[in-house]
Backbone as ProteinMPNN parsed JSONL, in Angstrom:
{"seq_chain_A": "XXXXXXXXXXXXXXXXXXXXXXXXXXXXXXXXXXXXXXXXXXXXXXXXXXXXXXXXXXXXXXXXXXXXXXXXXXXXXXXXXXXXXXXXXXXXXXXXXXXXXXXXXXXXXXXXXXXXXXXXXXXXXXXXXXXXXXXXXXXXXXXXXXXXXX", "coords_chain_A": {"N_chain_A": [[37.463, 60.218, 106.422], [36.539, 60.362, 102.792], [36.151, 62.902, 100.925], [34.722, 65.046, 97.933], [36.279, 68.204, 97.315], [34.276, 70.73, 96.143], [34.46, 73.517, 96.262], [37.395, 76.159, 96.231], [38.974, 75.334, 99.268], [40.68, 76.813, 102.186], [43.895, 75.876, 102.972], [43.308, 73.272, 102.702], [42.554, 72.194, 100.231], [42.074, 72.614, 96.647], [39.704, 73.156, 94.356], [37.902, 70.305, 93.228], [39.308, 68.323, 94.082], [40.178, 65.197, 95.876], [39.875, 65.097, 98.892], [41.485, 63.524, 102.328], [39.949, 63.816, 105.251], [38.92, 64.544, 108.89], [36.087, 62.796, 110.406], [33.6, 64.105, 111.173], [34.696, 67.167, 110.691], [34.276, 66.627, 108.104], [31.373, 66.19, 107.926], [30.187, 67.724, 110.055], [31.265, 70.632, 108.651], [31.761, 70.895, 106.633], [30.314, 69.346, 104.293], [27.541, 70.312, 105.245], [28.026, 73.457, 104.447], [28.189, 73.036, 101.617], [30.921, 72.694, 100.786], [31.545, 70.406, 99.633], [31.442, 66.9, 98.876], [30.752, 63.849, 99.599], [33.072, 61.195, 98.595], [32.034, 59.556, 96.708], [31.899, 56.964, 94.201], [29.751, 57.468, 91.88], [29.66, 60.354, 92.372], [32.154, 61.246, 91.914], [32.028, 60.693, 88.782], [30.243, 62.407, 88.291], [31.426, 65.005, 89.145], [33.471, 64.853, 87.429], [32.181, 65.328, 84.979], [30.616, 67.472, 85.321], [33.193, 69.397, 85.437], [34.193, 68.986, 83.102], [32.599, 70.311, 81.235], [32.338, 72.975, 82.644], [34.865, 73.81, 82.084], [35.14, 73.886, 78.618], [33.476, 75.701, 78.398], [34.851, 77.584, 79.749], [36.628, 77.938, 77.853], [35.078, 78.811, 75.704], [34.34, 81.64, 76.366], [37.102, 82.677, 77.06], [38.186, 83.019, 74.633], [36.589, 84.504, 73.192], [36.663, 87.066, 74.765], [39.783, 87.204, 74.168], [39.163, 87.977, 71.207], [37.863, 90.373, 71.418], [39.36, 92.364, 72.93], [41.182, 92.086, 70.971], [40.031, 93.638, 68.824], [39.529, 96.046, 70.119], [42.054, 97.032, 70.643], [42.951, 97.959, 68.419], [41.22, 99.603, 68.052], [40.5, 103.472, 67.838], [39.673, 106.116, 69.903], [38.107, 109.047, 69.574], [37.123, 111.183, 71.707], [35.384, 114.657, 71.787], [35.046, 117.659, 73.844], [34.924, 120.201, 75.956], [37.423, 122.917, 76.104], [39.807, 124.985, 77.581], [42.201, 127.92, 78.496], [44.795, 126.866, 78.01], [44.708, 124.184, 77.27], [43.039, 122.795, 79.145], [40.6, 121.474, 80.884], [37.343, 121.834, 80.964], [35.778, 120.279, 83.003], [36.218, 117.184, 83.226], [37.702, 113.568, 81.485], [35.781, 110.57, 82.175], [36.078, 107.231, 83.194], [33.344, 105.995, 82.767], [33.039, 108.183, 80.375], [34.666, 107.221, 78.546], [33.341, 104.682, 78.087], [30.991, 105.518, 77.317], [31.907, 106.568, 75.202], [32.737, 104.018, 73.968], [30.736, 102.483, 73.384], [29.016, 103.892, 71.393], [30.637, 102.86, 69.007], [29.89, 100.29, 69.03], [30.161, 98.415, 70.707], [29.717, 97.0, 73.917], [31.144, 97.705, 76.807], [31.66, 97.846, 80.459], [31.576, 100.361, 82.641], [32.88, 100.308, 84.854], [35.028, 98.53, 84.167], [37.266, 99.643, 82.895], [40.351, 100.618, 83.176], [41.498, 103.409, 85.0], [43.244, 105.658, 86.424], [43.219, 108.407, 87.248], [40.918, 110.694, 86.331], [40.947, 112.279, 83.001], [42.305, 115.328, 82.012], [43.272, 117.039, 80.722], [44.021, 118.146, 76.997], [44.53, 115.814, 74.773], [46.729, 112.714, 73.622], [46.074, 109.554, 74.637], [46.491, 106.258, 76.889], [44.565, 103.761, 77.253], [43.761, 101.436, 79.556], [41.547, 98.393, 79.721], [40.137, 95.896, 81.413], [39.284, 92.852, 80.316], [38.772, 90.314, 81.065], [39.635, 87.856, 82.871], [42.899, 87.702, 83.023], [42.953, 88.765, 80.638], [43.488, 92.113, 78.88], [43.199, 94.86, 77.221], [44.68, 97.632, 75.459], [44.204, 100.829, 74.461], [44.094, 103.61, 72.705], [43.045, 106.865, 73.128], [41.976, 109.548, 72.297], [41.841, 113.139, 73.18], [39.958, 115.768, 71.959], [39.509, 119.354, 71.572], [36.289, 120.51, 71.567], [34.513, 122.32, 68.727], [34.003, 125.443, 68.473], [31.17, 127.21, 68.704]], "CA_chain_A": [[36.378, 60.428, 105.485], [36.983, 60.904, 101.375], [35.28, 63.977, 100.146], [35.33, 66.012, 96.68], [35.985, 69.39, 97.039], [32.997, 71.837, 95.504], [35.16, 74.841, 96.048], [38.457, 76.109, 96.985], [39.057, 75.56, 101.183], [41.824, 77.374, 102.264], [44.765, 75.095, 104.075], [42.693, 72.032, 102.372], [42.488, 71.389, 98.633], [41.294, 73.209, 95.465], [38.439, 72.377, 93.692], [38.138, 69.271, 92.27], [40.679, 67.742, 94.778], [39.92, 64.302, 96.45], [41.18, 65.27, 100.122], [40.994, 62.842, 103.236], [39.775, 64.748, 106.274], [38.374, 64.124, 109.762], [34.659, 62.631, 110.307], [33.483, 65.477, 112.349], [34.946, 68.207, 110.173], [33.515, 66.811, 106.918], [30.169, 66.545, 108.337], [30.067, 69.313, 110.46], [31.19, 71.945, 108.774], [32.51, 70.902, 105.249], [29.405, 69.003, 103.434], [26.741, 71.256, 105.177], [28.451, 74.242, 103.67], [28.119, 73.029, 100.147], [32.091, 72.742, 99.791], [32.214, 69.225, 99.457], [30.903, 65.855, 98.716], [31.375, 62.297, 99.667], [34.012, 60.906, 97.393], [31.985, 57.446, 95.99], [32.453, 56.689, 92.406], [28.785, 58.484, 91.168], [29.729, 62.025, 92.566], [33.07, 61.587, 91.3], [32.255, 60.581, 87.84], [29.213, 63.698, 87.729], [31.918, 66.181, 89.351], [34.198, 64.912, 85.841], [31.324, 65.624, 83.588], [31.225, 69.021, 85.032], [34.135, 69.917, 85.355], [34.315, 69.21, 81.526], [31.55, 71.347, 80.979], [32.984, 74.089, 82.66], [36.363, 74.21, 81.072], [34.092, 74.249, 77.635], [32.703, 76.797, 78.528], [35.676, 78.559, 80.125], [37.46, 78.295, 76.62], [34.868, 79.461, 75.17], [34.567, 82.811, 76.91], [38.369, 83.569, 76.737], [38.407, 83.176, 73.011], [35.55, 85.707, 72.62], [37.567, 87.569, 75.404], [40.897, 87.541, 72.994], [38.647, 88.585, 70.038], [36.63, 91.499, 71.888], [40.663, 92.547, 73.21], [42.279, 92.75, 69.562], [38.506, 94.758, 68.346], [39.642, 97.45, 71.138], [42.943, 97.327, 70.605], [42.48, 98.408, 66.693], [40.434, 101.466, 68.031], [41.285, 104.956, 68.417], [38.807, 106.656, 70.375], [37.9, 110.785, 69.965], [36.216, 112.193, 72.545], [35.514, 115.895, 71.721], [34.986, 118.237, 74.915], [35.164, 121.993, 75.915], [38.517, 123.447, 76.631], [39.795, 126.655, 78.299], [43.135, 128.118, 78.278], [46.026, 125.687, 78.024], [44.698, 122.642, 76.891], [42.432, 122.18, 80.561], [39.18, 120.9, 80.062], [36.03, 122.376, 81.693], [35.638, 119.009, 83.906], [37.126, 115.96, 82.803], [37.022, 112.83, 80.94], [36.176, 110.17, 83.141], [35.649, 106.025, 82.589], [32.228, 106.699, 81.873], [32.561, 108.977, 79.11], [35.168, 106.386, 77.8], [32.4, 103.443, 77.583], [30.038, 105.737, 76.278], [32.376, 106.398, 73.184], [32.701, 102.581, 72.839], [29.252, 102.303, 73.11], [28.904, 104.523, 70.157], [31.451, 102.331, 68.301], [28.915, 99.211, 68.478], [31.208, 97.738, 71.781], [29.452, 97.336, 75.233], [32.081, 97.836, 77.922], [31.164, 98.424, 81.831], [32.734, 101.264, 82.889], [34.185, 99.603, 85.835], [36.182, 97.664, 83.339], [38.303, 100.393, 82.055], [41.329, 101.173, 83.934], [41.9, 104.696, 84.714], [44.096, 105.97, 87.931], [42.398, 109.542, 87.301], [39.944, 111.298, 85.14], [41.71, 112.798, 82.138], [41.96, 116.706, 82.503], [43.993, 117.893, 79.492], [44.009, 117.793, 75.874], [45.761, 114.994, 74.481], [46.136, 111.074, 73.71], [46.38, 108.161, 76.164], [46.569, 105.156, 76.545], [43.86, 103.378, 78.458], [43.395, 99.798, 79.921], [40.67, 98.071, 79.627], [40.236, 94.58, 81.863], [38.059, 92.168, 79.496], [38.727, 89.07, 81.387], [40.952, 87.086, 84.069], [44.072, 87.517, 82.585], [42.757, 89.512, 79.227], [43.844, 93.295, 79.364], [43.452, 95.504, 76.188], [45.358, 98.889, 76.083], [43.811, 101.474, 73.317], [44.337, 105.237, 72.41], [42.019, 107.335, 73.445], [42.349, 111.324, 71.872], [40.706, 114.188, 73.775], [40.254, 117.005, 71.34], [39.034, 120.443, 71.499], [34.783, 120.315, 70.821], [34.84, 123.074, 67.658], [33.232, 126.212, 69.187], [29.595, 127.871, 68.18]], "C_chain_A": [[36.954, 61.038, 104.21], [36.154, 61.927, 101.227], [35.927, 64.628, 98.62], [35.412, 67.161, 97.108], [35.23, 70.217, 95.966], [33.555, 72.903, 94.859], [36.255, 74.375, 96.607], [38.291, 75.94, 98.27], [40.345, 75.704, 101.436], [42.472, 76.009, 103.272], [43.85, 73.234, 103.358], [42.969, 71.019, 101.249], [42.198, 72.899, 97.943], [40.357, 72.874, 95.087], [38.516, 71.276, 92.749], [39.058, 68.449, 93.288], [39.968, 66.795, 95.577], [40.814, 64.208, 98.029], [39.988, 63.761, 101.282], [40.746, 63.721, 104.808], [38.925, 64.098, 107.438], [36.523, 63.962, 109.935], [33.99, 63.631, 110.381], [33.292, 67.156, 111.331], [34.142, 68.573, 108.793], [31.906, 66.74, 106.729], [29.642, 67.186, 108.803], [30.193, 70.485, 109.587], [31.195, 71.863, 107.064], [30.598, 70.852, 103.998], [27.931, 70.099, 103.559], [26.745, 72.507, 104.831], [28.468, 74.217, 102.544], [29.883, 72.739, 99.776], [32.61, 71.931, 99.582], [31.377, 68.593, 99.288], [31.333, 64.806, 98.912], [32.154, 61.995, 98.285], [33.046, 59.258, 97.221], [31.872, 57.838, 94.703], [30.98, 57.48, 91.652], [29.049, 59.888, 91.82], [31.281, 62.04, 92.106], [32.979, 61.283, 89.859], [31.474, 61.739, 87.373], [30.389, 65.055, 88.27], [32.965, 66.037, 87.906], [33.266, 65.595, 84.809], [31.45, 66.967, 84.066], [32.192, 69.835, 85.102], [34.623, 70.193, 83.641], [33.555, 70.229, 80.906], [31.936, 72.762, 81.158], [34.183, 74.788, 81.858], [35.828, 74.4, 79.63], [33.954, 75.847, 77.649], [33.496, 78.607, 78.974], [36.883, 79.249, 79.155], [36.785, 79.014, 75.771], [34.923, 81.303, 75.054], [35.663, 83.225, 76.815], [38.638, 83.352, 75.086], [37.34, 84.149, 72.863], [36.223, 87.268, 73.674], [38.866, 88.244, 74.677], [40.273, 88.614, 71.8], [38.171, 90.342, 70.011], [38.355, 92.105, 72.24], [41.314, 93.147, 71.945], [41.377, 93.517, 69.161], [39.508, 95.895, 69.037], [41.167, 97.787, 71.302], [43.55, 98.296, 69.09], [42.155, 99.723, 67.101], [40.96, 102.486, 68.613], [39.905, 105.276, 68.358], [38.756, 107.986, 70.281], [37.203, 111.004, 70.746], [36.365, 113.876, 72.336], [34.832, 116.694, 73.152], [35.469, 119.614, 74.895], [35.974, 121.861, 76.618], [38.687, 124.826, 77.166], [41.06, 126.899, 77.51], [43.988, 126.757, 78.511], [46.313, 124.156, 78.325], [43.94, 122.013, 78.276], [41.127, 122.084, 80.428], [38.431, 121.268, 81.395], [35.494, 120.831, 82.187], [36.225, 118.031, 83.592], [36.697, 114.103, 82.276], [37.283, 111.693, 81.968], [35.888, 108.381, 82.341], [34.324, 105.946, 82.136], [31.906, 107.678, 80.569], [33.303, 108.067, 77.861], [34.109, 105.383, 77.083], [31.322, 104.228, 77.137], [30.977, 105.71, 74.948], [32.472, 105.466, 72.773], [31.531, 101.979, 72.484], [29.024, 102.619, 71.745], [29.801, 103.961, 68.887], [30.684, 100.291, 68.203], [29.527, 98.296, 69.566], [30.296, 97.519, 73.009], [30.144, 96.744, 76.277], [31.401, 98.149, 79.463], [32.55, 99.342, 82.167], [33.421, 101.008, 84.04], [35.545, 98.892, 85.259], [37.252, 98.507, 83.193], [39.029, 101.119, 83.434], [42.081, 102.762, 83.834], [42.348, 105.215, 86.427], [43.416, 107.074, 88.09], [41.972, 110.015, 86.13], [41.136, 112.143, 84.419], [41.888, 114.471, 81.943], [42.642, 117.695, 81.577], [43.803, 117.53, 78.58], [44.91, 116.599, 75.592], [45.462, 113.304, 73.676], [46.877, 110.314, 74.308], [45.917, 106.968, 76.002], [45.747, 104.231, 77.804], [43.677, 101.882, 78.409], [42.433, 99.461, 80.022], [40.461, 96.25, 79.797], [38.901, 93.954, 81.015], [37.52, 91.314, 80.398], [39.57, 88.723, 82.205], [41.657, 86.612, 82.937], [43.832, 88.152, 81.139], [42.279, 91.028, 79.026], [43.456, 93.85, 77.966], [43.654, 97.027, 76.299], [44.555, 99.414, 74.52], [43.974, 102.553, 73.662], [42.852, 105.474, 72.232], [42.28, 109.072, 73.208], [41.517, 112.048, 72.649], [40.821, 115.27, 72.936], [39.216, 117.959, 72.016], [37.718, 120.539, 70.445], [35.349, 121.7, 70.07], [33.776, 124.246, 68.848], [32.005, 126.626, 68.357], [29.583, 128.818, 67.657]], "O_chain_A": [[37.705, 62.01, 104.28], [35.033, 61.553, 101.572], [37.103, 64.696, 98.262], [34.28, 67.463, 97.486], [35.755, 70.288, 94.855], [33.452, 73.29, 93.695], [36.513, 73.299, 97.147], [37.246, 76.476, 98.637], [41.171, 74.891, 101.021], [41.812, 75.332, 104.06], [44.13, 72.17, 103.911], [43.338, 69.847, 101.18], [42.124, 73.986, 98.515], [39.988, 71.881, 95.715], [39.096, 71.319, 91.664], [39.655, 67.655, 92.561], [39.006, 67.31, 96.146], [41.853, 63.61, 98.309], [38.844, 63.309, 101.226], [41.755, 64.225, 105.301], [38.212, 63.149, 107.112], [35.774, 64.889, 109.627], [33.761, 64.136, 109.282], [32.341, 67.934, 111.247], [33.653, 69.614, 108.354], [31.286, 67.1, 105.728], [28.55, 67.533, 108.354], [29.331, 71.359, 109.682], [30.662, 72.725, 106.366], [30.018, 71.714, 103.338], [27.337, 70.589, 102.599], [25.629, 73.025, 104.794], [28.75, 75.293, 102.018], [30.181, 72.576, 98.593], [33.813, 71.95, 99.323], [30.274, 69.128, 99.4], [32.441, 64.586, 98.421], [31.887, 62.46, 97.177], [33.426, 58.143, 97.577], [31.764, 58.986, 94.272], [31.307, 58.185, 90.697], [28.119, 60.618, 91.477], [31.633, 63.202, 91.904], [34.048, 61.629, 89.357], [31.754, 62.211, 86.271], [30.166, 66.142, 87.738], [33.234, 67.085, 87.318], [33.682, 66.337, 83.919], [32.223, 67.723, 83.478], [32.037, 71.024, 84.822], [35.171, 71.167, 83.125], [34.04, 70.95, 80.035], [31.932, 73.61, 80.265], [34.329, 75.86, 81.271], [36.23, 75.519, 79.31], [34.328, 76.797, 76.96], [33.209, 79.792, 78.807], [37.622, 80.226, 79.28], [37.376, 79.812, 75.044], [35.33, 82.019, 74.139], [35.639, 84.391, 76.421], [39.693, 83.806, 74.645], [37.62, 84.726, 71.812], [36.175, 88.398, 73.188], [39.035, 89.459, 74.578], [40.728, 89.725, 71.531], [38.133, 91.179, 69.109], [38.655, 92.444, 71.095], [41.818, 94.262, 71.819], [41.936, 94.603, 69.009], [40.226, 96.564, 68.295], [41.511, 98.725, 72.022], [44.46, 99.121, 69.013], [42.649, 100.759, 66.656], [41.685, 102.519, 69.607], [39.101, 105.026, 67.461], [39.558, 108.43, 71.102], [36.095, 111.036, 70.211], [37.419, 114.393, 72.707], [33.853, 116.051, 73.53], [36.225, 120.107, 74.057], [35.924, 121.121, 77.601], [37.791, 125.67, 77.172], [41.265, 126.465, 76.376], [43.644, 125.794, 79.197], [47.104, 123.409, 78.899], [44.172, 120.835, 78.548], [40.596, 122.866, 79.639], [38.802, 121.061, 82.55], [34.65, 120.333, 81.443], [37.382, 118.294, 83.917], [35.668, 113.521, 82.617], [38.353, 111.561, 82.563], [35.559, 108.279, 81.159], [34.209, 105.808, 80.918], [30.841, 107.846, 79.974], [32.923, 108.033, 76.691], [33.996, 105.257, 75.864], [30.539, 103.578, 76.444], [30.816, 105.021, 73.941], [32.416, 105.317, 71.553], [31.31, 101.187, 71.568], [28.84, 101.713, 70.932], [29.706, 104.556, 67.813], [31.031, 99.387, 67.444], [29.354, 97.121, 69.24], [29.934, 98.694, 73.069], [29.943, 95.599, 76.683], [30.411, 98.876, 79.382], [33.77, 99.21, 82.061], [34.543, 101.483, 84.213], [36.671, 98.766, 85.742], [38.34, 97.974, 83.411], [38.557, 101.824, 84.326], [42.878, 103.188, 82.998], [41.633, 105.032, 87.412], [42.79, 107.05, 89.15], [42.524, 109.813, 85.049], [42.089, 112.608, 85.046], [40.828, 114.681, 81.354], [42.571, 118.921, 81.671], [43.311, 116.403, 78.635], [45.977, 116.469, 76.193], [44.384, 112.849, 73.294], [48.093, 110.361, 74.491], [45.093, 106.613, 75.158], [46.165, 104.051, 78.948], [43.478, 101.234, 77.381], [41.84, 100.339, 80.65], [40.548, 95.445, 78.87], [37.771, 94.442, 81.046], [36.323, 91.273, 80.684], [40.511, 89.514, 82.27], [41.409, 85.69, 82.16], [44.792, 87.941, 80.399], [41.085, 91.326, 78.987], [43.356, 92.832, 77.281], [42.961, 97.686, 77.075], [44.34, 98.616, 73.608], [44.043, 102.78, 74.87], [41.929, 104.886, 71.67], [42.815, 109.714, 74.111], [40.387, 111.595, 72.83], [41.873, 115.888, 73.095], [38.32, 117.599, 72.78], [37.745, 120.611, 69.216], [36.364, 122.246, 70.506], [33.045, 123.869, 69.764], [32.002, 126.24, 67.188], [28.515, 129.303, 67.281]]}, "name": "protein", "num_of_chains": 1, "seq": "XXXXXXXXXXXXXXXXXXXXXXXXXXXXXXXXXXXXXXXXXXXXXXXXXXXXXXXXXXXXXXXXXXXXXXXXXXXXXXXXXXXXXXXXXXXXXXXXXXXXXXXXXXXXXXXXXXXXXXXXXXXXXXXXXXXXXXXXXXXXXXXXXXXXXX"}
């Protein structure tokens, strides 16, 4: 039996892949799962159209991806915060306080996005990651100063 693959199937194909597989398997388990389709010439010429569609669509997104990347790479971030003695900050700055400051810079980031191993806990500036996209990283400086006192 010809089928299209839908999705990836591990040990099988990729998506998009015209595999030959046992009757049984592709009716049993494959087509009623959604991860395939008979291979005749109208489901392979509508899985081309979308596949075109997608890739469209998948260029578009990493070019606004790139763009939104060099934006945040440009920026230097202040966060001001209360300090103690020797530069140790009365709690700490965490990915959340990051995406609020880009918030405040006209940006909207999820703070899951931003790569941080641990909350920031001293004065200083760093250098934080920030995943846009599959395969589109942007690193930016990020200052912690000393809020002015009252």
């Amino acid at each position: 039996m010809r089928l299209i693959l839908k999705e990836d199937v591990k040990d099988l194909g990729d998506m998009g892949s015209i595999v030959d597989v046992a009757n049984g398997y592709g009716r049993n388990y494959l087509i009623p799962r959604n991860l395939a389709a008979e291979a005749n010439t109208r489901n392979i010429k509508q899985f081309e159209h979308q596949k075109k569609i997608i890739l469209t669509k998948a260029g578009k997104i990493k070019t606004a991806a790139d763009e939104l990347s060099g934006k945040l790479s440009a920026l230097t971030l202040c966060i001001e915060v209360q300090a103690g003695e020797e530069d140790k900050l009365f709690g700490s700055v965490t990915a959340k306080d990051i995406a609020d400051a880009i918030a405040g810079q006209g940006i909207e980031i999820d703070k899951r996005k931003i790569l941080l191993e641990e909350p920031i806990k001293k004065l200083g500036t760093y250098n934080v990651s920030v995943k846009i996209h599959q395969g589109v990283t942007a690193t930016m400086a990020v200052e912690v100063k000393k809020a002015a006192e009252a």
